[in-house]
C-alpha positions as CSV (number, residue, x, y, z in Angstrom):
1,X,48.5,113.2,88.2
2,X,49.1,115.4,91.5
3,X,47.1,118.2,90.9
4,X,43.3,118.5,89.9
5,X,43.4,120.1,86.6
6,X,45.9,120.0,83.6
7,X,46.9,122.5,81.2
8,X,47.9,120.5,78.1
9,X,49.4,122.9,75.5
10,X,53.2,124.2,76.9
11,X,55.7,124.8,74.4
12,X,59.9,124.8,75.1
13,X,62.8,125.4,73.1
14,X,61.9,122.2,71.9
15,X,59.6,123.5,69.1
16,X,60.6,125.3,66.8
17,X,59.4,128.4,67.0
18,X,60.7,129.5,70.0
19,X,65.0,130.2,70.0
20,X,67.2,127.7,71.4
21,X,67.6,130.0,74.6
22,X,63.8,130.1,75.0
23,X,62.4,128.3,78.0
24,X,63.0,124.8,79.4
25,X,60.8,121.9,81.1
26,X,62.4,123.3,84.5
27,X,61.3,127.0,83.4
28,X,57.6,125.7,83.6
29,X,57.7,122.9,86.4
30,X,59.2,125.1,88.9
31,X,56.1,127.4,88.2
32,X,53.6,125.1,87.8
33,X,54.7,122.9,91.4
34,X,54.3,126.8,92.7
35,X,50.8,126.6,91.5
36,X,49.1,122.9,91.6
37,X,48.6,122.7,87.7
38,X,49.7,119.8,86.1
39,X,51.4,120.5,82.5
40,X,52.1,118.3,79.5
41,X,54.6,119.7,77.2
42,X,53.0,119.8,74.0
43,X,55.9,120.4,71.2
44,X,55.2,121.2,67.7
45,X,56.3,117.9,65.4
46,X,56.1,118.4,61.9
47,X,57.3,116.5,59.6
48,X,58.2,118.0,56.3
49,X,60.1,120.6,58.7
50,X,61.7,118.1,60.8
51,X,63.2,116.4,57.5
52,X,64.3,119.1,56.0
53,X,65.5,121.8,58.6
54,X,68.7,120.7,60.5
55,X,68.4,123.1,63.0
56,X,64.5,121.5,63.4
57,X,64.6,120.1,67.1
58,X,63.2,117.1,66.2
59,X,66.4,116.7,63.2
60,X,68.1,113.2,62.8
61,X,65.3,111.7,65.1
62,X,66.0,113.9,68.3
63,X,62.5,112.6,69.6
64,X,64.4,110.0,71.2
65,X,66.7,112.8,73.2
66,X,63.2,114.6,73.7
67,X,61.7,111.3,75.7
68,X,64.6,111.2,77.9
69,X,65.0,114.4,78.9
70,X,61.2,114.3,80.3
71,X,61.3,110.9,81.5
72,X,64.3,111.6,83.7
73,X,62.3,114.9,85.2
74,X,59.7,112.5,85.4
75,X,61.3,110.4,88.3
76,X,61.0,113.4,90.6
77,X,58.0,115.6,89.5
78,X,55.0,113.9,89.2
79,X,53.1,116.6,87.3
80,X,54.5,116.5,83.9
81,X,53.6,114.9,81.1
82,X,54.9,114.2,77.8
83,X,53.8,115.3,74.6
84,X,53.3,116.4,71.1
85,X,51.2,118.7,68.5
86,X,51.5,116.6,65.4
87,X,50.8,118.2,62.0
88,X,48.3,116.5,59.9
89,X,49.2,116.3,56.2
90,X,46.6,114.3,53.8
91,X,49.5,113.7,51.6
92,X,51.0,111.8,54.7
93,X,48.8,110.0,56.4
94,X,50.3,106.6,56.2
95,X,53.6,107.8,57.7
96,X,51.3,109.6,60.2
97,X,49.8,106.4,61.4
98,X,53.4,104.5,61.5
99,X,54.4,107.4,63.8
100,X,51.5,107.0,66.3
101,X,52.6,103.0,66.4
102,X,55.9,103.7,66.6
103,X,55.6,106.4,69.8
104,X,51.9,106.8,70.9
105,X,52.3,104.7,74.1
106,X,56.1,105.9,74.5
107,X,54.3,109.9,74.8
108,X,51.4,110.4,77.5
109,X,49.5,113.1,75.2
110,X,49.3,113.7,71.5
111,X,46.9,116.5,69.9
112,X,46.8,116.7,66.0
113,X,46.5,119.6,64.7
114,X,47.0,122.0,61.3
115,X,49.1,125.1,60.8
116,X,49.3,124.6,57.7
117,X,48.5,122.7,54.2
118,X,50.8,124.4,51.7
119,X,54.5,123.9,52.9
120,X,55.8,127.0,54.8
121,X,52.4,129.2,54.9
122,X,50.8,128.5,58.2
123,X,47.5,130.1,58.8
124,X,48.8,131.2,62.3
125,X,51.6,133.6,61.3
126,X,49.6,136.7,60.0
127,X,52.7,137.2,57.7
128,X,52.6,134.2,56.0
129,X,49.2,133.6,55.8
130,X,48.9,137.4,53.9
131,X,51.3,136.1,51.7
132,X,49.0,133.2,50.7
133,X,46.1,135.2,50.3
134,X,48.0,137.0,47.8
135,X,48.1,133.9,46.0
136,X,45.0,131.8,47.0
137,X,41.4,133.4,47.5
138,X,40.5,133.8,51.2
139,X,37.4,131.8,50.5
140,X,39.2,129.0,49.1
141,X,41.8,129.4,52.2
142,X,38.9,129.0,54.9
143,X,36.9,126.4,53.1
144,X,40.3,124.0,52.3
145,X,40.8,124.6,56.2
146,X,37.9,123.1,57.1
147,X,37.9,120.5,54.4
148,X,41.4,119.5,55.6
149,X,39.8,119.8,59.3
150,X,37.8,117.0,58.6
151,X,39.7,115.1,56.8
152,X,42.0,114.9,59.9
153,X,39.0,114.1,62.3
154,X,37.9,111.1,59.8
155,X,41.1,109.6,59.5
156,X,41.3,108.8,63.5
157,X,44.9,109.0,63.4
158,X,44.5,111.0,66.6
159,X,42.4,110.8,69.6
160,X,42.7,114.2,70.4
161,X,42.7,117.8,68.3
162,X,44.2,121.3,68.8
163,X,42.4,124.6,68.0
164,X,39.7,123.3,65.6
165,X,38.6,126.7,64.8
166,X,42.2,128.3,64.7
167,X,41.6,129.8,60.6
168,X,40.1,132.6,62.8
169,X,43.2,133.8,64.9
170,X,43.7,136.6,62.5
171,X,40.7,136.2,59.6
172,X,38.0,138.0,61.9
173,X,36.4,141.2,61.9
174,X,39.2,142.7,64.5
175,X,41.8,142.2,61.8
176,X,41.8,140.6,58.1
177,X,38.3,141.3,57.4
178,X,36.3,138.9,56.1
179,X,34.7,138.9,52.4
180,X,31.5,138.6,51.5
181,X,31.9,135.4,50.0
182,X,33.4,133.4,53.0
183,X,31.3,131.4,54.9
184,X,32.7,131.8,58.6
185,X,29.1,131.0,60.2
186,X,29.8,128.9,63.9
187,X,28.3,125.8,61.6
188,X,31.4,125.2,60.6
189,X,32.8,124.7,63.6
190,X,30.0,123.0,64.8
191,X,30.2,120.4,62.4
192,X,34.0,119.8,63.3
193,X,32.9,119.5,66.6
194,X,30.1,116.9,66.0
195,X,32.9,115.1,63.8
196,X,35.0,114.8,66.9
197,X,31.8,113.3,69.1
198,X,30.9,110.5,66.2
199,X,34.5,109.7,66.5
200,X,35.5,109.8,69.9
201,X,38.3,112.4,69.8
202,X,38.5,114.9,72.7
203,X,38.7,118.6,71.2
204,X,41.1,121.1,72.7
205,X,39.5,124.3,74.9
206,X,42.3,126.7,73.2
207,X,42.5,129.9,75.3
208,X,45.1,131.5,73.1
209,X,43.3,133.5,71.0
210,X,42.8,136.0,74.1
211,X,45.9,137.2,73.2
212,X,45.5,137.4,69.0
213,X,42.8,139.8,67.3
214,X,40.0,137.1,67.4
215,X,40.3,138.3,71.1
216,X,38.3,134.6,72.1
217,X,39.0,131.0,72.7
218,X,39.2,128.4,70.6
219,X,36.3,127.0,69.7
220,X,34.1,130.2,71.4
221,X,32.4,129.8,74.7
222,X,29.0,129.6,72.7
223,X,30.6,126.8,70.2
224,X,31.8,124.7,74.0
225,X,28.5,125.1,75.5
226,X,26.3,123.4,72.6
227,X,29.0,120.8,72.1
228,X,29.1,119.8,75.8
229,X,25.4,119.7,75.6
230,X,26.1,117.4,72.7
231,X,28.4,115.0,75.2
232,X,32.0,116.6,73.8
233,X,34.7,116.0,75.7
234,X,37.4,118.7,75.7
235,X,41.0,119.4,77.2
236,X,42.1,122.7,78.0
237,X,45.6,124.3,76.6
238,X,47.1,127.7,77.3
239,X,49.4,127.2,74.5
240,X,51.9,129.1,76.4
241,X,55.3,129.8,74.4
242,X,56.3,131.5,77.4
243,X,56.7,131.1,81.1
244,X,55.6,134.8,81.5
245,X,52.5,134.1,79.9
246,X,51.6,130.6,81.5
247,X,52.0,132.1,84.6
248,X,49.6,134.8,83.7
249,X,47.0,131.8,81.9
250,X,47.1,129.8,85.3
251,X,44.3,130.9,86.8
252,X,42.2,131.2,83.1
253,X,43.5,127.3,83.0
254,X,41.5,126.3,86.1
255,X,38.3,128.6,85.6
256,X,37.9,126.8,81.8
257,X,37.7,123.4,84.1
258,X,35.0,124.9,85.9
259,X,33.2,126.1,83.2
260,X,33.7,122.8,81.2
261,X,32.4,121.5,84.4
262,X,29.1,123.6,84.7
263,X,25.9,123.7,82.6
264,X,26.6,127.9,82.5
């Protein structure tokens, strides 16, 4: 790549929460050329949505058009890279593993990750996920996140993950408040982590959460710093669903590599 560090987690109008006139690859290069940061567009692929919701960029196998479009911007910018934040389902992970064949090596950069277990309540919209609280109890909703956590790191289906702590983003003491009879000690996390070291996968620096009431990264500076000194080896994501806010994350993008990079 051009530029010495690499933010990995950029979302377009090609996932699907953001609207069709949301921002494009261009939106994002021109910025990112403006700043010497290399970016990998990292778009949401889900499955059960991409069947089933036509107006689902990825509908009738629009990955195709997806490769393309970057591939063509990729014979003039040398600073992009292609990508995708595949959801993990248990139920799926044979059709999961015929995906990575099938497109791995066609996509520089995919991070697996889990919004969601239960079709249409992800843990990341605070709407949907009070809506399964009302159903499930919040214990059993943090510990089938981490069960399902690990179950993704074990499979190996990918080599790197998203936001291993993301349960968090609104479950924290700054918004849902926790019960007394959830376990949300750093363990946890800590144990996802070491899952990611026995099995080579590289674990996203998330600095999203800066901008949700956990009001930290994800995993925490503390969690980074004992998993480093553990020999983890992490990528860093703005998770940007805006040019606005990239812009804003560049410099946060390229102090994380320096911290990844020191013993501090």
């Amino acid at each position: 790549m051009k530029f010495e560090h690499t933010d990995y987690h950029i979302h377009t109008n090609w996932s699907a929460d953001i609207s069709k006139d949301g921002p494009v690859f261009e939106d994002y290069i021109k910025i990112a050329e403006a700043n010497e940061i290399n970016i990998c567009f990292l778009e949401h692929y889900e499955l059960y949505y991409i069947e089933q919701d036509k107006t689902n960029p990825f509908y009738d196998s629009k990955i195709d058009d997806y490769l393309e479009e970057i591939d063509e911007l990729k014979e003039t910018y040398n600073f992009i890279l292609s990508g995708l934040e595949v959801e993990y389902y248990r139920d799926r992970e044979i059709e999961l593993m015929e995906f990575m064949d099938d497109y791995g090596k066609e996509l520089d950069f995919i991070g697996g990750t889990i919004h969601e277990w239960i079709y249409r309540y992800p843990i990341t919209s605070r709407e949907k996920l009070l809506e399964l609280l009302e159903k499930i109890p919040m214990k059993q909703v943090i510990d089938d996140y981490f069960e399902i956590s690990e179950m993704m790191i074990k499979s190996k289906i990918f080599k790197n993950v998203c936001h291993i702590d993301t349960i968090y983003r609104y479950i924290n003491d700054n918004d849902i408040k926790v019960l007394e009879d959830c376990n949300t000690s750093e363990d946890r996390t800590l144990d996802l982590g070491r899952l990611c070291i026995k099995n080579k996968i590289h674990i996203e620096y998330n600095l999203s959460g800066l901008r949700f009431p956990i009001k930290r990264p994800f995993p925490s500076k503390e969690i980074v710093r004992q998993l480093k000194s553990e020999r983890a080896k992490f990528f860093v994501g703005s998770d940007s669903h805006s040019v606005k806010y990239f812009q804003e994350q560049i410099h946060k993008v390229k102090k994380a590599y320096q911290f990844l990079g020191s013993n501090k």
